[in-house]
C-alpha positions, -999 to +999 in steps of 0.1 A: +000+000+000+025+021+007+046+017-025+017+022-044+010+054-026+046+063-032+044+054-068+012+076-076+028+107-059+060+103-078+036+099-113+014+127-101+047+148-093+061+141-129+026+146-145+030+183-124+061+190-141+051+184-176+024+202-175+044+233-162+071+231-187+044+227-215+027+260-196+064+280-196+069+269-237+034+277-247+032+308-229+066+314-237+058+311-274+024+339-270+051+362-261+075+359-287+047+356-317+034+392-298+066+407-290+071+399-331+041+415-342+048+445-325+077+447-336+062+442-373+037+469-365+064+493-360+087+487-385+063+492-411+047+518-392+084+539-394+092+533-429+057+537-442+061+568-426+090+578-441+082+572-476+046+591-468+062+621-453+091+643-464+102+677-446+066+677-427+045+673-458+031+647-472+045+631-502+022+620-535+021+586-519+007+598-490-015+622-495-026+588-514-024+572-480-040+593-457-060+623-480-076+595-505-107+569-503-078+545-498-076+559-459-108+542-452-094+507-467-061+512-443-082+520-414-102+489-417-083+463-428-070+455-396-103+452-376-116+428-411-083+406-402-090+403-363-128+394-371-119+368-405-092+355-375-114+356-343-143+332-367-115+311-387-095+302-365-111+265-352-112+257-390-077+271-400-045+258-402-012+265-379+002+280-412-027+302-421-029+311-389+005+323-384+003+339-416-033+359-413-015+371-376+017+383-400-004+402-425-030+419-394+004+430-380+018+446-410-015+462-421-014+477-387+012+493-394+005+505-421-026+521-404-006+535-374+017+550-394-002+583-392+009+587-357+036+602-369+020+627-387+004+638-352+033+636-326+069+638-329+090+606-326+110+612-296+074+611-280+062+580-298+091+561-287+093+574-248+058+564-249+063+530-264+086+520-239+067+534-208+038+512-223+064+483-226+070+485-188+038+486-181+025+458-201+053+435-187+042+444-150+006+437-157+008+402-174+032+396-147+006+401-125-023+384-137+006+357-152+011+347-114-016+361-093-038+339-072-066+358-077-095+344-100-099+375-127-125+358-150-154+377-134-136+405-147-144+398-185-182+409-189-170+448-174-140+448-195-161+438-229-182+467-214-161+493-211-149+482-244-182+485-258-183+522-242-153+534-255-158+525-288-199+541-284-178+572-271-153+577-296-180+572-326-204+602-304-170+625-302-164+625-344-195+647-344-190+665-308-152+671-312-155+676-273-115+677-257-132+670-228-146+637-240-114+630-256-094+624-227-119+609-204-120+586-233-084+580-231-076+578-193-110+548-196-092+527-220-061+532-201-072+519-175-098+490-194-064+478-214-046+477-185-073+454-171-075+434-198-038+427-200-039+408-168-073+392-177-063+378-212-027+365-194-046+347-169-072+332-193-044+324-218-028+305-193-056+283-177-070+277-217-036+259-219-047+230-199-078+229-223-055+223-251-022+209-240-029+171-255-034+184-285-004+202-303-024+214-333-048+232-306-019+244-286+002+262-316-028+279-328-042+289-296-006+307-285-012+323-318-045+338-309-029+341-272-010+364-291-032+384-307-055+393-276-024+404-258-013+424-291-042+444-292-041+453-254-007+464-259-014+484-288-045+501-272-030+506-243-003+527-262-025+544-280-044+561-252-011+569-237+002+584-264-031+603-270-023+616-223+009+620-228+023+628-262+038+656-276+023+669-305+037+680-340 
């Protein structure tokens, strides 16, 4: 009796370990594929940039760019990608997956490329990295945290849901005031979401682990969620805090 008990703690202790090196590779693997795509977003963000604007005015390819009916199809493209990836992706492959993540991140770019039309770069990158720091501390947190965030979700989606009803309202109002009580509210919902999508990436690894088809795609749409909080998140910051052309 006793060796038996001995033999299913030393197969339960094993059974512990494997799952918590598969946990550090997967999760080590959301980071890398979203540490890539930002990087992508930003390269072609720069040099999009640079071809689009020469001695603060735009050039014929961007006036193309950002003057043109071609804006609309730049500012769109990447919420069509996130939906065609959110409702495809149980029926995709790892390949198209990994491409369709590779294309959203480089049409970002090309989207976000106007930032630099609106604040200078010194502030784009000081910002960047103070969002950097802050990203890292949050999915820290809800990376090791104890605390059970999942009843966070449904308020997230809701402030979400506000912003996005807010921003549409301000086109017309054009209110400063709304503006950055807009910002400082998805500050604060993208920071809340970074530690909720890290926690629920992480436990939706032990829906998945047997299965390394489910696993590669599912750090790939880790990935994504924790892409678009990041690149929120920088956003709002940079519309606080940035310094303006």
């Amino acid at each position: 009796m006793a060796q038996n008990r001995y033999a299913q703690s030393g197969t339960a202790a094993r059974a512990g370990a494997a799952v918590d090196e598969g946990l550090r590779a997967y999760m080590l693997g959301v980071y890398n594929y979203m540490a890539a795509g930002v990087a992508l977003t930003g390269i072609v963000a720069y040099f999009t940039s640079t071809m689009a604007i020469s001695n603060g005015a735009l050039t014929p390819f961007g006036q193309m760019l950002y003057t043109s009916p071609l804006r609309w199809v730049v500012m769109l493209a990447p919420l069509g990608f996130v939906l065609f990836m959110s409702f495809r992706a149980q029926k995709m492959s790892v390949g198209a997956t990994q491409i369709s993540f590779w294309l959203f991140a480089a049409l970002m770019g090309l989207s976000l490329s106007s930032i630099f039309l609106v604040f200078t770069g010194q502030s784009i990158t000081q910002i960047f990295f103070v969002t950097a720091g802050a990203f890292a501390g949050l999915s820290l947190w809800g990376y090791t945290t104890k605390k059970d965030l999942s009843g966070w979700g449904s308020f997230l989606i809701m402030g979400v849901v506000g912003i996005i009803i807010a921003a549409l309202v301000n086109l017309f109002l054009q209110s400063g005031a709304l503006q950055f009580a807009i910002s400082v509210i998805g500050v604060l919902v993208f920071a809340g979401l970074t530690a909720y999508d890290t926690q629920r990436i992480k436990d939706g690894y032990l829906l998945v682990r047997n299965d390394a088809t489910m696993v590669a795609k599912s750090a790939i749409m880790g990935a994504l969620s924790l892409y678009l909080d990041f690149i929120n998140m920088f956003l709002f910051l940079l519309q606080l805090f940035g310094n303006r052309q």
